[in-house]
C-alpha positions in Angstrom: 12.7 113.2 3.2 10.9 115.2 0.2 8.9 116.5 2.8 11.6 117.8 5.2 13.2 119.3 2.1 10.0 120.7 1.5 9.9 122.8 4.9 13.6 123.5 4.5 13.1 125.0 1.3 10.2 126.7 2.1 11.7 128.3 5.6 14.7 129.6 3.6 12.5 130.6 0.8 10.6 133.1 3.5 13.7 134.1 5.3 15.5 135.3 1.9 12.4 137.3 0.9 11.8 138.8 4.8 15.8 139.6 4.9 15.8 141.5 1.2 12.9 143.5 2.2 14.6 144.7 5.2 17.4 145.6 3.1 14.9 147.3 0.3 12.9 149.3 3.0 16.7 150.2 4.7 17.5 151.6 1.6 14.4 153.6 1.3 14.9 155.5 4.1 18.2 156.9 3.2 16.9 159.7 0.9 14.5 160.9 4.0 17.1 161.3 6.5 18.4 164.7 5.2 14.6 166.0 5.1 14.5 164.5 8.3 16.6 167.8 10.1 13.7 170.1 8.4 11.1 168.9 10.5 12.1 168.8 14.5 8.9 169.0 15.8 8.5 165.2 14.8 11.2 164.1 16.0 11.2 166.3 19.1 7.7 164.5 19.8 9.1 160.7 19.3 12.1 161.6 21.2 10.0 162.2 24.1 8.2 159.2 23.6 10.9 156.5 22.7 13.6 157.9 25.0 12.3 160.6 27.8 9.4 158.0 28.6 11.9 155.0 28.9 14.2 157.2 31.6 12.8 155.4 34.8 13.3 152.3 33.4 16.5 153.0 32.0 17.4 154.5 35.4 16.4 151.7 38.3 18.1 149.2 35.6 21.8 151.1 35.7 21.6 151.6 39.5 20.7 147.8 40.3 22.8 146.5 37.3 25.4 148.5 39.4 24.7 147.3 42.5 25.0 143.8 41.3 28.0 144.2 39.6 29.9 145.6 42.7 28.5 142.8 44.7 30.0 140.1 42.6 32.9 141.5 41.6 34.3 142.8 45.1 35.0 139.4 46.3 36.7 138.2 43.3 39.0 141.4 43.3 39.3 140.8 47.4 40.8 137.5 47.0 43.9 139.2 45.0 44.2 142.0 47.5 42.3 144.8 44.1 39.1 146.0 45.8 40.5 149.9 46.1 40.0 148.7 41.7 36.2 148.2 42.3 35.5 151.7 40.9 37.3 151.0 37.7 36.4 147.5 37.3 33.0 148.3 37.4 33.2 151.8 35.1 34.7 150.1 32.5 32.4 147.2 32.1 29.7 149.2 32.7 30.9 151.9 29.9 32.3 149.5 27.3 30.1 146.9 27.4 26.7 146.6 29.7 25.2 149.9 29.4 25.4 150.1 25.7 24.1 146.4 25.6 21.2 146.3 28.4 20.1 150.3 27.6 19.3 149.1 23.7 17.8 145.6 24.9 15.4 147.8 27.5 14.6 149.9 24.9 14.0 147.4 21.9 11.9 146.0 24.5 9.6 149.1 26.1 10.4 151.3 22.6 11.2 149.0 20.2 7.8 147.4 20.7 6.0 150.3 21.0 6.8 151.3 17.6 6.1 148.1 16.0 2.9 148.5 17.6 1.9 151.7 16.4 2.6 151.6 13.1 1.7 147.8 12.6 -2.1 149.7 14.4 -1.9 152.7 11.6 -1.5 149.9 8.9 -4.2 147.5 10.6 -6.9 151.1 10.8 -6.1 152.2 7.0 -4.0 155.5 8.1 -1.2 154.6 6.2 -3.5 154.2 3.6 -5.4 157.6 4.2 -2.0 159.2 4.1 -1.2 157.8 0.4 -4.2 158.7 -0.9 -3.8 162.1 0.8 -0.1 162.2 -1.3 1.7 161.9 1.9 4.6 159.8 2.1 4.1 157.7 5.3 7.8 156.6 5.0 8.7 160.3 5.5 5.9 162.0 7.9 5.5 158.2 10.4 8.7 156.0 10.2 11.5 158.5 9.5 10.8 160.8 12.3 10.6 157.5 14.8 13.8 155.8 13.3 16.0 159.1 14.0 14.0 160.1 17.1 15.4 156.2 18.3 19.2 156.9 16.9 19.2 159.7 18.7 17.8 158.1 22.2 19.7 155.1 22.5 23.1 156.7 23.1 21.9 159.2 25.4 19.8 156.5 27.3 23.1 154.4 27.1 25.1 157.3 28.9 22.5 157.4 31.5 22.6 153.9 32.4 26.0 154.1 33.1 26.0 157.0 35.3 23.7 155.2 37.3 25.8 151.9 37.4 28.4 153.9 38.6 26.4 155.3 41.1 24.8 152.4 42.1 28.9 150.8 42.1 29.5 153.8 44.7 26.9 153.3 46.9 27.6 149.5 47.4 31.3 149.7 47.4 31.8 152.3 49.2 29.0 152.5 51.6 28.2 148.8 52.2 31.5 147.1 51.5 33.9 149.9 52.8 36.0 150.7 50.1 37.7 153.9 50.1 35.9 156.2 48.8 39.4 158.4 47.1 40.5 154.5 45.9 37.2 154.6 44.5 36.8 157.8 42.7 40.8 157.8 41.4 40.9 154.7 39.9 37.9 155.4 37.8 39.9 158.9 37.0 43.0 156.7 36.1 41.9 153.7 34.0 38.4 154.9 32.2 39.3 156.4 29.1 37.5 159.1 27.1 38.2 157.1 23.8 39.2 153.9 24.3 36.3 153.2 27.1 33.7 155.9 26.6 33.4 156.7 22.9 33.4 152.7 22.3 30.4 152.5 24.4 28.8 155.4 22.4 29.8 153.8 19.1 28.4 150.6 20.4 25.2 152.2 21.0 24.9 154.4 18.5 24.7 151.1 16.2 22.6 149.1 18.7 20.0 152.4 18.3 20.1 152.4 14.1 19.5 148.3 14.5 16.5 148.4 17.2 14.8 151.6 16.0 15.0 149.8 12.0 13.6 146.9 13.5 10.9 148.6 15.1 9.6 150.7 12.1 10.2 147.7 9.7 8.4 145.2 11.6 5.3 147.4 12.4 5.0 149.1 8.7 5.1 145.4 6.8 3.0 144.1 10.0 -0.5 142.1 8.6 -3.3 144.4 9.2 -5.6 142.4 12.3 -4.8 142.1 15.7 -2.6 138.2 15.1 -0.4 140.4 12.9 0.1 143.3 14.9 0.9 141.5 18.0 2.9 139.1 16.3 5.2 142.0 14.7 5.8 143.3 18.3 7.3 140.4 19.2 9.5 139.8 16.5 10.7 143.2 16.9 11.8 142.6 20.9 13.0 138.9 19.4 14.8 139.7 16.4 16.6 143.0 18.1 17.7 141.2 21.2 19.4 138.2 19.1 20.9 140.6 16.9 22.0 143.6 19.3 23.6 141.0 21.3 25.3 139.5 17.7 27.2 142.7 16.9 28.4 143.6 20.2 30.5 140.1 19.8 31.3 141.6 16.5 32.1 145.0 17.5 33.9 143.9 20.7 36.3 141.7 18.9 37.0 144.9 16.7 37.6 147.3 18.6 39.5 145.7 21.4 42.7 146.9 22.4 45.7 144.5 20.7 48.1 143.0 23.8 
């Protein structure tokens, strides 16, 4: 019994002190952000690499997350006479809810990572250390510029994977199953709404983006410096982001749903 108490303790004990340091080195980057605007080249640089670099992923996912969804929804909407509604059916899940949610979990997973891993590697080699002694803030020149650069991504990547649901919606529905291509294309026109639908989805994501890209930067700078502890920050980054991405949008859903 003393012994289980022990563990309990001691597994609380850790994630108190792990969840206020995310919360101290959340807090630290709020000054930078400002300075962040006076120095685009860095964050022009990590955009590329977080977001342009995850754009073939992010693309094949939408178009066969697309396909998919047409496929299984057509018959349900077939059996109460709704198919000409595939198009809308589809936009709207695809805009509200699955391409702000899969877009972030594909990045936390190919970007998120990433960035755990390089800076967990700069602590591991004694760069961030080289930088302090140089009188360079590493919080402002390496995890600023990669926490906006992955803000800034995750919405746009978001967008794109619903275009390409959509277009991946089209192909199926109208090409494969035969629904009307006008049905299609009007009933998307009709029922997805620039507010209600579309900026939702970009709200969702622009929150999913400030959790996985804080993640990221936060696991890889406080990552132990050897190869165990470097890996090991990687995963909890993919881990940790997925769990919690998938947390708010139940949160976020329930809050910004439309009251019957």
């Amino acid at each position: 019994m003393n012994a289980a108490l022990r563990d309990f303790w001691l597994s609380f004990s850790q994630f108190a002190a792990t969840f206020g340091g995310f919360q101290m080195f959340s807090f630290r980057l709020l000054p930078y952000l400002p300075k962040a605007i006076l120095r685009p080249r860095l964050i022009s640089e990590q955009i590329y690499s977080l977001g342009a670099l995850s754009l073939v992923l992010i693309m094949f996912g939408g178009l066969f997350v697309g396909m998919v969804l047409a496929l299984q929804s057509y018959n349900t909407l077939a059996e109460f006479g709704s198919t000409e509604s595939l198009g809308a059916f589809t936009s709207e899940a695809l805009v509200r809810e699955l391409g702000p949610v899969v877009a972030a979990l594909l990045f936390a997973g190919r970007a998120g990572s990433a960035v755990a891993s390089e800076v967990g590697l700069m602590r591991a080699t004694d760069q961030i250390s080289a930088l302090e002694l140089m009188a360079v803030d590493p919080i402002q020149r390496v995890v600023v510029p990669r926490f906006v650069a992955g803000v800034i991504s995750v919405p746009l990547l978001a967008a794109i994977f619903s275009a390409m649901g959509v277009l991946g919606a089209y192909l199926v529905g109208v090409h494969v199953l035969g629904v009307d291509v006008g049905a299609f294309w009007s009933q998307i026109n009709e029922r997805v709404d620039m507010h209600a639908d579309v900026g939702i989805g970009l709200f969702k994501s622009f929150i999913f983006g400030i959790s996985a890209s804080l993640m990221g930067v936060f696991e890889g700078y406080n990552a132990p410096p050897n190869a165990a502890g470097v890996s090991r920050a990687a995963t909890r980054t993919v881990v940790i982001t997925s769990v919690w991405i998938l947390l708010l949008d139940f949160i976020l859903t329930g809050l910004t749903l439309p009251k019957v």
